[in-house]
SEGU-646539 format. One record per residue (C-alpha): residue number from 0; x, y, z; residue in one letter. Coordinates in Angstrom, 2 decimals, always signed. Last residue first. Layout:
(pt NUM; (X; Y; Z); "A")
...
This chain:
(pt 360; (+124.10; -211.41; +106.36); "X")
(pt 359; (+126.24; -212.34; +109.39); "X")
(pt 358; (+126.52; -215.46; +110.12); "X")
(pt 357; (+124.96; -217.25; +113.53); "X")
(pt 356; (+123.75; -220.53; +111.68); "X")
(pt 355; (+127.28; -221.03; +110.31); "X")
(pt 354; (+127.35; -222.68; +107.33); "X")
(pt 353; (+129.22; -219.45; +105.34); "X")
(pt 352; (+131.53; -219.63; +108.12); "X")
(pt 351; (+132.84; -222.96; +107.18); "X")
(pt 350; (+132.75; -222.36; +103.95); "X")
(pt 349; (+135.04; -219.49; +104.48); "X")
(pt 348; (+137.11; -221.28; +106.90); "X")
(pt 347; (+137.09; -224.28; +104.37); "X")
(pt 346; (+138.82; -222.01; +101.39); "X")
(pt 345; (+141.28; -220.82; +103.52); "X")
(pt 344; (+142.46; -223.98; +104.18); "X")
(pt 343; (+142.15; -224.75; +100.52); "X")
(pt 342; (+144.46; -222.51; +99.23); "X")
(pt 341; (+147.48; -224.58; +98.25); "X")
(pt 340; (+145.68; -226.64; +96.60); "X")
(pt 339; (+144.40; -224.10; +94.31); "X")
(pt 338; (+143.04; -225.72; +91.02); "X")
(pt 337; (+142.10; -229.39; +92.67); "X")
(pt 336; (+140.25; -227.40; +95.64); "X")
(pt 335; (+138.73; -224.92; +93.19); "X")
(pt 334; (+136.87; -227.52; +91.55); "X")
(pt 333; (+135.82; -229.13; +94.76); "X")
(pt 332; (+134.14; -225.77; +95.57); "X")
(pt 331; (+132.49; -224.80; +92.15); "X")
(pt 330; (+130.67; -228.50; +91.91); "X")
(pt 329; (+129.76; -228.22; +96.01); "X")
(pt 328; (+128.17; -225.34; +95.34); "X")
(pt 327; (+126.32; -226.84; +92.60); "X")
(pt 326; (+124.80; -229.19; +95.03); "X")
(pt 325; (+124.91; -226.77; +98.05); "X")
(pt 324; (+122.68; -224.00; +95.97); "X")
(pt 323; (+121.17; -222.48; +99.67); "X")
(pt 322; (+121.51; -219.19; +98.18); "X")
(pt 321; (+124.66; -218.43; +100.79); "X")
(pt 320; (+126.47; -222.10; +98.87); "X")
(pt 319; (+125.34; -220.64; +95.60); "X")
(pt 318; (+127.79; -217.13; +96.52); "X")
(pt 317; (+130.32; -219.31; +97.91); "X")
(pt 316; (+130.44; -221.44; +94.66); "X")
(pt 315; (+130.50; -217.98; +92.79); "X")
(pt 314; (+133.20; -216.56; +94.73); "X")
(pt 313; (+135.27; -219.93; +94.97); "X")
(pt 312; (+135.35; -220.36; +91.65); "X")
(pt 311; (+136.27; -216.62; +90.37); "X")
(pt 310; (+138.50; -216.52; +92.88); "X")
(pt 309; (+140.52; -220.02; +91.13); "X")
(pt 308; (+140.93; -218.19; +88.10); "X")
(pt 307; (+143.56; -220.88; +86.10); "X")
(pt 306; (+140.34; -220.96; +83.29); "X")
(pt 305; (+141.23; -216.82; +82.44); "X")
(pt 304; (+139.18; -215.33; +80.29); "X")
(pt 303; (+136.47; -217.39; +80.14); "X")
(pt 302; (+136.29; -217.96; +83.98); "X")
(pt 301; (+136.05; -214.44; +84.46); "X")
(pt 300; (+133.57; -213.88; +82.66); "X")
(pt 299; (+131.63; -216.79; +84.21); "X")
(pt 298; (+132.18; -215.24; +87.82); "X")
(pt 297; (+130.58; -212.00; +86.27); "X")
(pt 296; (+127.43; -213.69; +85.19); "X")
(pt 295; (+126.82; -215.19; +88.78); "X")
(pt 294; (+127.53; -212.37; +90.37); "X")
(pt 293; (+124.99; -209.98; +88.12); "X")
(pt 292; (+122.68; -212.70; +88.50); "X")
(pt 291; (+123.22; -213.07; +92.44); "X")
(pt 290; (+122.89; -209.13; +92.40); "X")
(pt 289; (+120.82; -208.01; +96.05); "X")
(pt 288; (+120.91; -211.57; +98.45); "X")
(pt 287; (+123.65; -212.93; +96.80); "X")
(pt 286; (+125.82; -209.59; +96.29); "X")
(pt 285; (+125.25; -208.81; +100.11); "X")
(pt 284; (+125.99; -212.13; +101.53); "X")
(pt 283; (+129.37; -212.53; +99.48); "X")
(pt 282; (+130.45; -209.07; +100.33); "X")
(pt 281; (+130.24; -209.56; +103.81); "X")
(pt 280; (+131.61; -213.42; +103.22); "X")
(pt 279; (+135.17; -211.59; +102.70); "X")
(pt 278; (+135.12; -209.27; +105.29); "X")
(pt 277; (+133.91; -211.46; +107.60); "X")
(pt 276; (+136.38; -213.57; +106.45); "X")
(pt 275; (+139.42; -211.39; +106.69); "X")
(pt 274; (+138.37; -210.52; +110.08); "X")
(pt 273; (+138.27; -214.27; +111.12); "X")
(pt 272; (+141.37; -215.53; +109.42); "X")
(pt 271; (+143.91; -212.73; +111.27); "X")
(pt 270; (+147.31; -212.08; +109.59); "X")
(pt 269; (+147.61; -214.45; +107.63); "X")
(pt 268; (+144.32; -214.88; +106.43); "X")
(pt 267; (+144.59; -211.11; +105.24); "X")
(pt 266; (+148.15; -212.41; +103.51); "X")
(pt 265; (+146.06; -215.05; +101.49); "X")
(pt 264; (+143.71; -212.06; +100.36); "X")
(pt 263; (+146.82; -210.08; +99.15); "X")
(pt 262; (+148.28; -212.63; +97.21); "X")
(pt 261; (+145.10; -214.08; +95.41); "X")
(pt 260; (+144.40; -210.88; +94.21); "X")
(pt 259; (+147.86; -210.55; +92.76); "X")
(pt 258; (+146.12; -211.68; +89.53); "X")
(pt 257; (+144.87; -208.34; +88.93); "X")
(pt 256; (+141.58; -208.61; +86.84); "X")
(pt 255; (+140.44; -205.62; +87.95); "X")
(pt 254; (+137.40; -206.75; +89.98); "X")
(pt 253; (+139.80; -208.85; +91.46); "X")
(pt 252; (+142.19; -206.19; +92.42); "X")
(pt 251; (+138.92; -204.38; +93.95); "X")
(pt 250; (+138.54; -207.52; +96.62); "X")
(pt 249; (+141.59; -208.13; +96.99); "X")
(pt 248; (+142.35; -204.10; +98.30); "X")
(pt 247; (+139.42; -204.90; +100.87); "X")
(pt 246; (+141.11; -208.56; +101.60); "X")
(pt 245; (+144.30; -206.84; +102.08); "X")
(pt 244; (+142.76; -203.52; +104.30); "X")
(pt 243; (+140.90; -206.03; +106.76); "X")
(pt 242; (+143.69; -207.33; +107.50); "X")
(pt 241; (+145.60; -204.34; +108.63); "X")
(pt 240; (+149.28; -205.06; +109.95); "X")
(pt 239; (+150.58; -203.66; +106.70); "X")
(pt 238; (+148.96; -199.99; +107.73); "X")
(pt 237; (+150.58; -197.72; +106.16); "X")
(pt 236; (+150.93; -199.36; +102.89); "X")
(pt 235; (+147.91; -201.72; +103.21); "X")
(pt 234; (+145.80; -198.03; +103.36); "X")
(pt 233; (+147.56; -196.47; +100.71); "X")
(pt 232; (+146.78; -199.09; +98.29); "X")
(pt 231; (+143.74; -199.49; +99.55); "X")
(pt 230; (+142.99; -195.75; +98.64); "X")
(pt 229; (+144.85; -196.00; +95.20); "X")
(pt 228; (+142.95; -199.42; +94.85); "X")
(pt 227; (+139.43; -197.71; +95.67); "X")
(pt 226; (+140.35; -195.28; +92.90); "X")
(pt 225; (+140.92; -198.09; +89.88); "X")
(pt 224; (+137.27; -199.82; +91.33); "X")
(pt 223; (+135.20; -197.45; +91.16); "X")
(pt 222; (+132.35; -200.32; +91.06); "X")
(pt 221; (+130.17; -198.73; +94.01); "X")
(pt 220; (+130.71; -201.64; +96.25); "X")
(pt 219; (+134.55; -200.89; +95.42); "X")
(pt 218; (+134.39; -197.58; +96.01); "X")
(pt 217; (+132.70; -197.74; +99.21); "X")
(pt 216; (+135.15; -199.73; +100.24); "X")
(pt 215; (+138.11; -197.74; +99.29); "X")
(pt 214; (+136.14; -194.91; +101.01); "X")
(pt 213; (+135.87; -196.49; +104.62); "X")
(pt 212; (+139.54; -197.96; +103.67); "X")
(pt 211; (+140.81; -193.98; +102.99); "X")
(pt 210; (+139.33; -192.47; +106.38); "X")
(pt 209; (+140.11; -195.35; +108.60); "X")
(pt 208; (+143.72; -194.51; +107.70); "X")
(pt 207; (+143.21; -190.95; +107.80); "X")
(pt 206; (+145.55; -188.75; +105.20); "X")
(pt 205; (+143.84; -185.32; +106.27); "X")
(pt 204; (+141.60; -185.68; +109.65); "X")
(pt 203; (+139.11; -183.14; +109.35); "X")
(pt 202; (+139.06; -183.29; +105.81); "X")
(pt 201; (+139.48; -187.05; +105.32); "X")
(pt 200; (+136.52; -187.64; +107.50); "X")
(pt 199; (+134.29; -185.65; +105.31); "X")
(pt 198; (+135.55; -187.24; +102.26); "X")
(pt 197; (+134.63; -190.57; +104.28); "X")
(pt 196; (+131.40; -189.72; +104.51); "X")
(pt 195; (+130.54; -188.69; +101.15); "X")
(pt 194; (+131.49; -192.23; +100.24); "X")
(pt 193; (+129.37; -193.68; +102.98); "X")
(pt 192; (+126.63; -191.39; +101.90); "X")
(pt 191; (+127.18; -192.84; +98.08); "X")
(pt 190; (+127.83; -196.47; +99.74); "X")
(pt 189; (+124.42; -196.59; +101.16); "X")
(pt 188; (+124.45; -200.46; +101.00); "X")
(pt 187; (+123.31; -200.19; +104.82); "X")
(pt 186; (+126.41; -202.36; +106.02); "X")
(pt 185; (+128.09; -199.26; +104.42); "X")
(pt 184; (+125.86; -196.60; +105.80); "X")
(pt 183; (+126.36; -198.24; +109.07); "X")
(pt 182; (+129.98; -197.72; +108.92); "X")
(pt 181; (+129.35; -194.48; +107.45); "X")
(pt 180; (+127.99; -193.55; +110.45); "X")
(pt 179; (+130.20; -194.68; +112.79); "X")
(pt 178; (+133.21; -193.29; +110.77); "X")
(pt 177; (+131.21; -189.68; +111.22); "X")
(pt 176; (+130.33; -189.94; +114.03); "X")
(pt 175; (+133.91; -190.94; +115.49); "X")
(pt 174; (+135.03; -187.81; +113.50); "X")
(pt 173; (+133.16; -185.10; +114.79); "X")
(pt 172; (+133.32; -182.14; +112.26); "X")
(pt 171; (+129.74; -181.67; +111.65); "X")
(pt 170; (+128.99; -181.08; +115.75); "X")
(pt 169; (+126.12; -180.52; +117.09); "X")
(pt 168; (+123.80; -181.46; +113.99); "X")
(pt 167; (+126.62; -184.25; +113.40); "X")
(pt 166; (+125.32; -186.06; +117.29); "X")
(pt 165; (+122.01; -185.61; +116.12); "X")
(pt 164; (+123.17; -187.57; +112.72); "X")
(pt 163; (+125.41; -189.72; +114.27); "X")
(pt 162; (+122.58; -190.95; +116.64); "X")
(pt 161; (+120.15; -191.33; +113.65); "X")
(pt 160; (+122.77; -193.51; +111.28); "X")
(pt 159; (+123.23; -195.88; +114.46); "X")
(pt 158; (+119.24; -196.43; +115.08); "X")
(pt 157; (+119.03; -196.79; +111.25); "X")
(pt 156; (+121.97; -199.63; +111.44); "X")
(pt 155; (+120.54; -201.17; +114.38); "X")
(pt 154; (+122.93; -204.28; +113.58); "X")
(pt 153; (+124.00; -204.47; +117.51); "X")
(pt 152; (+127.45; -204.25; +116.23); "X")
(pt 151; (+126.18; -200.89; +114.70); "X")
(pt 150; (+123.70; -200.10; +117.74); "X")
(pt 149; (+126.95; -199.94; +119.98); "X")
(pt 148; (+128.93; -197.72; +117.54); "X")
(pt 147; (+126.03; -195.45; +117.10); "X")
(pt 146; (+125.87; -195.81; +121.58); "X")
(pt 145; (+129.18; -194.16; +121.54); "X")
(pt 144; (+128.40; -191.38; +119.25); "X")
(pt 143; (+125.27; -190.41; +121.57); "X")
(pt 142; (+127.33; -191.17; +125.18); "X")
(pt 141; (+130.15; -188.94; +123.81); "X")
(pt 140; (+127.44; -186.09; +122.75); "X")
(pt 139; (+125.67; -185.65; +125.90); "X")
(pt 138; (+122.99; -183.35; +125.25); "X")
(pt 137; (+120.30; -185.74; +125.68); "X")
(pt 136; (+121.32; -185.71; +129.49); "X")
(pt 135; (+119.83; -187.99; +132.08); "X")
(pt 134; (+118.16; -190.10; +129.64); "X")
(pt 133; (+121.17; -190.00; +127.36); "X")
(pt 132; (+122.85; -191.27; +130.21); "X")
(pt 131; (+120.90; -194.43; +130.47); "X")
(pt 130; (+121.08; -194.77; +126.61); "X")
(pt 129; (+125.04; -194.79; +127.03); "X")
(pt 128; (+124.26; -197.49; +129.85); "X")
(pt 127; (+121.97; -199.70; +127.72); "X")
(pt 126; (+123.54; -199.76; +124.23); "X")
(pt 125; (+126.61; -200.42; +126.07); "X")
(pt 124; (+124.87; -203.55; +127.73); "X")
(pt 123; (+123.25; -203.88; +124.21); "X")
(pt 122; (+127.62; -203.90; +122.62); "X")
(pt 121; (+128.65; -206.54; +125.58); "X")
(pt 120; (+132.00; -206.74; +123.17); "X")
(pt 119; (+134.76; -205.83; +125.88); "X")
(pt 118; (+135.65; -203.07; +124.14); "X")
(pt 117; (+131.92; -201.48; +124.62); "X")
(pt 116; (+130.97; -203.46; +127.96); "X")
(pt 115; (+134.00; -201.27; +129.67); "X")
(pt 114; (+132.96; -197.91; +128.00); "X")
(pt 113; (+129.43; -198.56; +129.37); "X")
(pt 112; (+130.73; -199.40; +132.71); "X")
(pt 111; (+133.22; -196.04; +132.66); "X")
(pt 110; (+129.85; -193.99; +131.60); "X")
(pt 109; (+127.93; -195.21; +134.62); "X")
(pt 108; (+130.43; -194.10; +136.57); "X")
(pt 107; (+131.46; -191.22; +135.53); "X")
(pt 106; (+127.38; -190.23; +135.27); "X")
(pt 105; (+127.13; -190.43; +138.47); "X")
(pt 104; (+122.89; -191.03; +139.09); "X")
(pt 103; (+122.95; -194.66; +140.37); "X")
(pt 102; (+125.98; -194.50; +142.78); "X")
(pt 101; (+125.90; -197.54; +145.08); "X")
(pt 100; (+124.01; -199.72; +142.67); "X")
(pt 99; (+126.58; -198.21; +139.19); "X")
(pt 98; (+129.76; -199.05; +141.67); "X")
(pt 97; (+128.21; -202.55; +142.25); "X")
(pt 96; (+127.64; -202.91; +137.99); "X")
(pt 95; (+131.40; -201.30; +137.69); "X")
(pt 94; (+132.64; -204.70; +139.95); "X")
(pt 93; (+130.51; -207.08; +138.31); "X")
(pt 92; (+131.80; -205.80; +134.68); "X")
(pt 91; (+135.00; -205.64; +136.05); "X")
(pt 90; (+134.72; -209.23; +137.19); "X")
(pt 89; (+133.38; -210.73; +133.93); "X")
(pt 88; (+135.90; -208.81; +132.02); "X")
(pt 87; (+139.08; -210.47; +133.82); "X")
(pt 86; (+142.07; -210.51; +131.44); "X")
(pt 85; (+144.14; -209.13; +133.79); "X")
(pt 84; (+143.45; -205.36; +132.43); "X")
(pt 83; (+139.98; -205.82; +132.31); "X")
(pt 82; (+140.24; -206.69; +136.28); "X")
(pt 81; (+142.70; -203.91; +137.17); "X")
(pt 80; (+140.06; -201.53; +135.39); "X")
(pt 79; (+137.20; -202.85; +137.40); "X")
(pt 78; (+139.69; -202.89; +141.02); "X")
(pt 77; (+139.81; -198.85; +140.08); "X")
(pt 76; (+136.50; -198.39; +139.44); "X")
(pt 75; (+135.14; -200.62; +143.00); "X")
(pt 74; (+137.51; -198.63; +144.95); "X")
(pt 73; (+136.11; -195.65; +143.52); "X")
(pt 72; (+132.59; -196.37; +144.83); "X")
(pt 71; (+133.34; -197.05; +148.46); "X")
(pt 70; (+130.67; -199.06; +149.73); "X")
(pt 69; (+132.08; -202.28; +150.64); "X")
(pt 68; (+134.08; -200.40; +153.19); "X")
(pt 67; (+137.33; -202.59; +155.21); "X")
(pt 66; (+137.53; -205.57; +152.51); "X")
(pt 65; (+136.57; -203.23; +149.84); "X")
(pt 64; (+140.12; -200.99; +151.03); "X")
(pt 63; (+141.78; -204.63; +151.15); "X")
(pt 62; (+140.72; -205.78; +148.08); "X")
(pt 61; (+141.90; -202.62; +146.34); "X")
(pt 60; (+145.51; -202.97; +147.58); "X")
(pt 59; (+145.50; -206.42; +146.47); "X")
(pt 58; (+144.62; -205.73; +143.29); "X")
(pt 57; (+147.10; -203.43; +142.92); "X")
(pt 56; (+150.04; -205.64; +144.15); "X")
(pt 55; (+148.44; -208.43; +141.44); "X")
(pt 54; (+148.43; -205.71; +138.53); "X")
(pt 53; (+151.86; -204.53; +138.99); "X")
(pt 52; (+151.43; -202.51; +135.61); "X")
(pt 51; (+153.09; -199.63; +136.56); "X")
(pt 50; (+150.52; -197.55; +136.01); "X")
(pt 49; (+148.31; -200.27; +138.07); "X")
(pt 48; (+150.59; -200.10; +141.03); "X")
(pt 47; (+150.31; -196.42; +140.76); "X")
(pt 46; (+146.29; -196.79; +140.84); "X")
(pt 45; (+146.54; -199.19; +143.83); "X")
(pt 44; (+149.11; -196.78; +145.60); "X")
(pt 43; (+146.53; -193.62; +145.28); "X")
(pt 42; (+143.82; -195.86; +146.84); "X")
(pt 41; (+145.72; -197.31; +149.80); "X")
(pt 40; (+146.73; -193.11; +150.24); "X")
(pt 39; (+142.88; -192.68; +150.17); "X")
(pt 38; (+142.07; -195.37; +152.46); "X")
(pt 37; (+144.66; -194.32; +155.28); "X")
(pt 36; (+144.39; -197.05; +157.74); "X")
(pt 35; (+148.42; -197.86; +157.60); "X")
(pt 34; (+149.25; -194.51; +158.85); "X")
(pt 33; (+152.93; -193.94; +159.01); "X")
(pt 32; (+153.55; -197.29; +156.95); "X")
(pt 31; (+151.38; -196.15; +154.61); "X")
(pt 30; (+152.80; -192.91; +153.84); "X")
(pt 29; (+156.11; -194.21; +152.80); "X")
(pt 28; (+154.08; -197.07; +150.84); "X")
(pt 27; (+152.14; -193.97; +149.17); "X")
(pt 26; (+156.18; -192.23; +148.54); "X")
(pt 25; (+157.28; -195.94; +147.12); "X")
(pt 24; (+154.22; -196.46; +144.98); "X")
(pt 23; (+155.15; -192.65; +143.13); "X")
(pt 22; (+158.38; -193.74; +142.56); "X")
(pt 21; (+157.07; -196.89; +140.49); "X")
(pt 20; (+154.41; -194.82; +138.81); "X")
(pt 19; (+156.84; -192.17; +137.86); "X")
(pt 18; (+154.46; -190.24; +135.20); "X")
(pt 17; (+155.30; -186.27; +136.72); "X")
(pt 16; (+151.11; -186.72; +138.06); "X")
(pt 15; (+152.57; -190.32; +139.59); "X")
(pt 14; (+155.25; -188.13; +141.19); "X")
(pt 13; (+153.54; -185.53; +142.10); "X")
(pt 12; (+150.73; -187.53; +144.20); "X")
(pt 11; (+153.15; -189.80; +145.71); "X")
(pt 10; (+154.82; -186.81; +147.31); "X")
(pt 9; (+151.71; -185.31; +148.41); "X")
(pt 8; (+151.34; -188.41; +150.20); "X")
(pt 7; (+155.26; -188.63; +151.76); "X")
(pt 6; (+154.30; -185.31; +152.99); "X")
(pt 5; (+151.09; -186.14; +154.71); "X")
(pt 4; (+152.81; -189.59; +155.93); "X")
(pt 3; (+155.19; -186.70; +157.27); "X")
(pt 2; (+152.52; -184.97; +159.01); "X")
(pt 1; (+151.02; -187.59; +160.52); "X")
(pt 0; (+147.28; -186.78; +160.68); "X")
């Protein structure tokens, strides 16, 4: 071994450890070009080419060391996390899959796949891999919470609520169970527990963001409507960017009779249309399949009061349109179209969505 390529190594090594990715690429190249077949300097300069964000220099640097072993594992991990950087979640899922052949019972690597498939939205490939590790270790709580959160997109609600609860026995503090589970407690209409929930979050993590819309939701399904607006409030205050807090905080305004209702659910559409309808048509599919009556009769209220209510129009023709009602739907829907003009692109996305065979109910 050179013993300056050594030195310009050890180099590299401190510097991307000190967080100089770009100094720490000119020490591996330094090495490099004193012993160009040195895989684990190649290695070392692919990672600081990805810290630097260089992501074509690093994936050529972990080409080359899979063009010269096929087998090395971390290779393979490191070229994965250039791919989901890039974009590129079909080859870092094919590149962690050939790490996960070549080393079948490393539980890094299996565990960096299942991450992977997690925020890339391949929740039953999660589900898969975190239950794979399970199997090798029941003990291993990141794996249990992790596969909650995979069973909740999965919608195995009870299978979610009974990994945070083994994963609580272990630990009654641990946060991510604890929004996980009342996650599923919400889509679960156990707003009480999701209620209770959210306290607990709030005392390990005072003032929480996820903490206070988890209970301003629960709130609202439970009709405490006045407190879930001090926590949505709070929540769209903080958090502006945060659709999914202005159609929440709608949602109670509504039930208050606020007309700046309207307001907040047009700036959810704003700021991302899909996640303020699913959050919107959420609440639609669970009061028409458990209180269409109650709906129905409240929409009508409204109406009485106040005959410029254009929510109260779409919400119940939106609610008839989920019962399979399209006729009188349609009688709700065009009314709100010559009420709210203004509003009626909205007002199509959620009745487009509504359609959809794939909703969620």
């Amino acid at each position: 071994m050179d013993s300056e390529a050594k030195q310009a190594f050890e180099a590299g090594i401190a510097k991307a450890r000190s967080g100089d990715p770009v100094g720490a690429v000119a020490a591996f190249t330094e090495a490099l070009g004193r012993q160009p077949n040195w895989p684990l300097a190649r290695l070392n300069r692919g990672s600081a080419y990805f810290l630097a964000k260089n992501f074509p220099a690093a994936l050529a640097d972990f080409d080359a060391l899979l063009a010269s072993d096929p087998n090395f594992v971390d290779a393979y991990i490191n070229r994965a996390a250039v791919r989901r950087a890039s974009g590129d979640v079909t080859g870092a899922d094919a590149d962690l899959s050939r790490a996960v052949e070549l080393a079948p019972d490393n539980p890094a690597v299996i565990q960096t796949r299942a991450a992977l498939r997690l925020r890339g939205g391949d929740a039953a490939g999660a589900d898969a891999d975190f239950s794979r590790l399970l199997a090798q270790n029941p003990r291993n709580l990141v794996a249990r919470v992790n596969r909650a959160a995979a069973r909740v997109r999965l919608g195995d609600l009870a299978g979610a609520v009974a990994d945070c609860d083994d994963a609580l026995a272990t630990d009654p503090r641990h946060r991510d169970a604890l929004v996980n589970r009342a996650t599923a407690r919400i889509l679960l209409r156990d707003h009480a527990g999701a209620a209770a929930d959210a306290e607990q979050i709030l005392a390990v993590e005072p003032g929480s963001v996820e903490g206070l819309y988890i209970r301003g939701v629960a709130r609202t399904a439970l009709e405490q409507f006045p407190a879930a607006l001090a926590d949505l409030n709070e929540v769209v205050r903080r958090s502006p960017a945060m659709p999914a807090a202005w159609a929440a905080r709608a949602n109670a305004k509504y039930h208050l009779g606020d007309p700046s209702a309207a307001a907040d659910y047009r700036e959810a559409f704003k700021l991302d249309a899909g996640a303020a309808t699913r959050v919107i048509l959420r609440l639609v599919n669970e009061h028409a399949k458990y209180r269409p009556a109650e709906v129905l009769a409240e929409c009508q209220k409204f109406r009485a009061r106040d005959r410029a209510d254009a929510i109260s129009l779409a919400r119940r023709g939106l609610t008839r349109l989920v019962q399979g009602r399209e006729a009188d739907a349609n009688l709700d829907l065009t009314a709100f179209r010559k009420l709210a003009p203004g509003d009626v692109a909205i007002l199509d996305a959620l009745v487009a969505a509504a359609k959809s065979p794939d909703k969620k109910t």
